[in-house]
C-alpha positions in Angstrom: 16.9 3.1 3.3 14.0 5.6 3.9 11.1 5.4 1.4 7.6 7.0 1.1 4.3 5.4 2.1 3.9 5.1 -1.9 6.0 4.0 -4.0 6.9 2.3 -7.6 7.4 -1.2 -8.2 7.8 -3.4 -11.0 6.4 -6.7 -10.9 8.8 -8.5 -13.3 7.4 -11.6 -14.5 3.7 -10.1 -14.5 4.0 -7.0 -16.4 6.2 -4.4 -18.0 4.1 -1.9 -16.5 5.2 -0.1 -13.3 2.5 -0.1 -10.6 2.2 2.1 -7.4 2.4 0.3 -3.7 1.1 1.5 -0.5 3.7 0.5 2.4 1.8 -0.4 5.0 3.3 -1.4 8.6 0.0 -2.7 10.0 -0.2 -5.5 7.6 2.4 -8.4 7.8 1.5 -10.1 4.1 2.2 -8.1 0.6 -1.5 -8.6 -1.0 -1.7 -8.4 -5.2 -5.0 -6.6 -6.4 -6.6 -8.8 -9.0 -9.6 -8.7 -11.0 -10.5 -12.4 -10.5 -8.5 -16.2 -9.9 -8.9 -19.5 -10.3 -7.1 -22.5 -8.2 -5.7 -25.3 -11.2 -5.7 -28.5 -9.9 -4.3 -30.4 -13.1 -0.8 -31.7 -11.9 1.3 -32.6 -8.7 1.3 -28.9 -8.3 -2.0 -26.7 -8.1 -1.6 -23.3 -9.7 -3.6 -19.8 -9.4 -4.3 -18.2 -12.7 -5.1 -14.8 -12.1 -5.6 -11.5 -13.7 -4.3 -8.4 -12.2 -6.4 -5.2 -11.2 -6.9 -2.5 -14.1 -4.9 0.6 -13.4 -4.4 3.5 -15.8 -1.6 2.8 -17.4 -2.7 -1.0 -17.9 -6.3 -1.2 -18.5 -6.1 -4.6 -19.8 -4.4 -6.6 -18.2 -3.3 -10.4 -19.5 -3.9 -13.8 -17.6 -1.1 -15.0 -15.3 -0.6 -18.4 -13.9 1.6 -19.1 -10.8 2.3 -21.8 -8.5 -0.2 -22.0 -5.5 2.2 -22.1 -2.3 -1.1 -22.6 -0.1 -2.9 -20.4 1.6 -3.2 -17.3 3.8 -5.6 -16.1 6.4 -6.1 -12.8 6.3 -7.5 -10.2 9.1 -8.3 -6.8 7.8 -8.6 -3.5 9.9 -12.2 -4.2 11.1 -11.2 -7.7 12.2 -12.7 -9.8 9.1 -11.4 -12.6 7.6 -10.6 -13.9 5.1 -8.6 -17.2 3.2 -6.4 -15.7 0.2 -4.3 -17.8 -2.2 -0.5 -17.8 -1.8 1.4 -17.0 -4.6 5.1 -16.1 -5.0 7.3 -13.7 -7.5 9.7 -10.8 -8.1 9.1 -7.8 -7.0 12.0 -4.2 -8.2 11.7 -1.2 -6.7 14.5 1.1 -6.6 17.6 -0.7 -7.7 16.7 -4.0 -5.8 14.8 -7.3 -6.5 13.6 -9.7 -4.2 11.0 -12.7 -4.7 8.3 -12.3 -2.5 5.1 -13.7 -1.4 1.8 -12.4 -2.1 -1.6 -13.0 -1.3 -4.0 -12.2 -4.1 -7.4 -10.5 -3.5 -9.6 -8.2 -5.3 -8.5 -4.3 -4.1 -11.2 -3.3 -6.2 -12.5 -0.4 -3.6 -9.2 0.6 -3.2 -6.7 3.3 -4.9 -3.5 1.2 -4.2 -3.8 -2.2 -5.5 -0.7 -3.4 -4.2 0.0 -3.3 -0.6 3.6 -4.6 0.9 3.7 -5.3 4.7 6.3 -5.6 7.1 7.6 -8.8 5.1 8.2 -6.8 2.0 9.8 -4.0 3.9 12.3 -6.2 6.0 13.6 -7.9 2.6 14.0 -4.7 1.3 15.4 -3.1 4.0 13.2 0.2 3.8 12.1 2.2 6.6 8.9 4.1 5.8 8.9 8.1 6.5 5.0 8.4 6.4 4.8 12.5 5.4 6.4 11.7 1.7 5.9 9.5 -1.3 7.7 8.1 -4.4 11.6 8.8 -3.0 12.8 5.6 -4.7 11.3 7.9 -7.8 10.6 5.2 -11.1 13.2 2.3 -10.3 16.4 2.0 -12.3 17.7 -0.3 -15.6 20.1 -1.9 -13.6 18.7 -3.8 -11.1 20.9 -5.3 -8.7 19.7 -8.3 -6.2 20.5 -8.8 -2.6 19.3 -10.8 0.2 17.0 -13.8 -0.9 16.6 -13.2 -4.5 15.3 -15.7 -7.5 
């Protein structure tokens, strides 16, 4: 399926906002924008609670808490590191859902503050035409699942 360099996407079990992504082919991790995190280390299982970068249409937005998978590192454009957490959930856009992983970072100098690599785009299936944007338009009510879903 061909989709635009940006496009919508629901993060399901973070918000019931919709959220804009850049598609990006150079990168191979999706990366989740956040204001600031926190490992947990209470448990058999350490967890990142995190809060997720302001945009317009949520301004505010609540404290999560996830499972920390591990972690990631990450070489930007200009060849700097860096060690992200690891976290994991669903991602819709269109009429598909897939659980995905993300690294977490702040975006803060950057308009998109969710960017899906090459990762994202395999589960999905998309192919990226770079000249248009927003061709999956707002996603859909009935979300179907394929591939490996929650």
């Amino acid at each position: 399926m061909v989709v635009g360099w940006k496009e919508y996407m629901h993060l399901q079990e973070l918000s019931d906002r919709l959220r804009i992504a850049k598609l990006d082919t150079g990168a191979l991790t999706a990366c989740l924008g956040v204001e600031s995190f926190e490992v947990l280390e209470h448990g058999s299982t350490p967890e990142v609670r995190f809060k997720l970068a302001k945009t317009q249409a949520e301004p505010s937005p609540a404290w999560r808490t996830l499972p920390l998978l591990g972690w990631r590192t990450i070489r930007d454009s200009g060849g700097h590191e860096e060690s992200r957490p690891l976290v994991q959930t669903l991602l819709q856009m269109g009429v598909q859902s897939h659980r995905l992983e993300f690294t977490l970072t702040s975006r803060s100098r950057m308009r998109t503050k969710v960017l899906l690599g090459r990762n994202a785009l395999r589960a999905f299936g998309f192919q990226i035409d770079p000249t248009r944007t927003f061709l999956l338009g707002r996603g859909s009510s009935s979300t179907t699942t394929k591939g490996n879903n929650a």
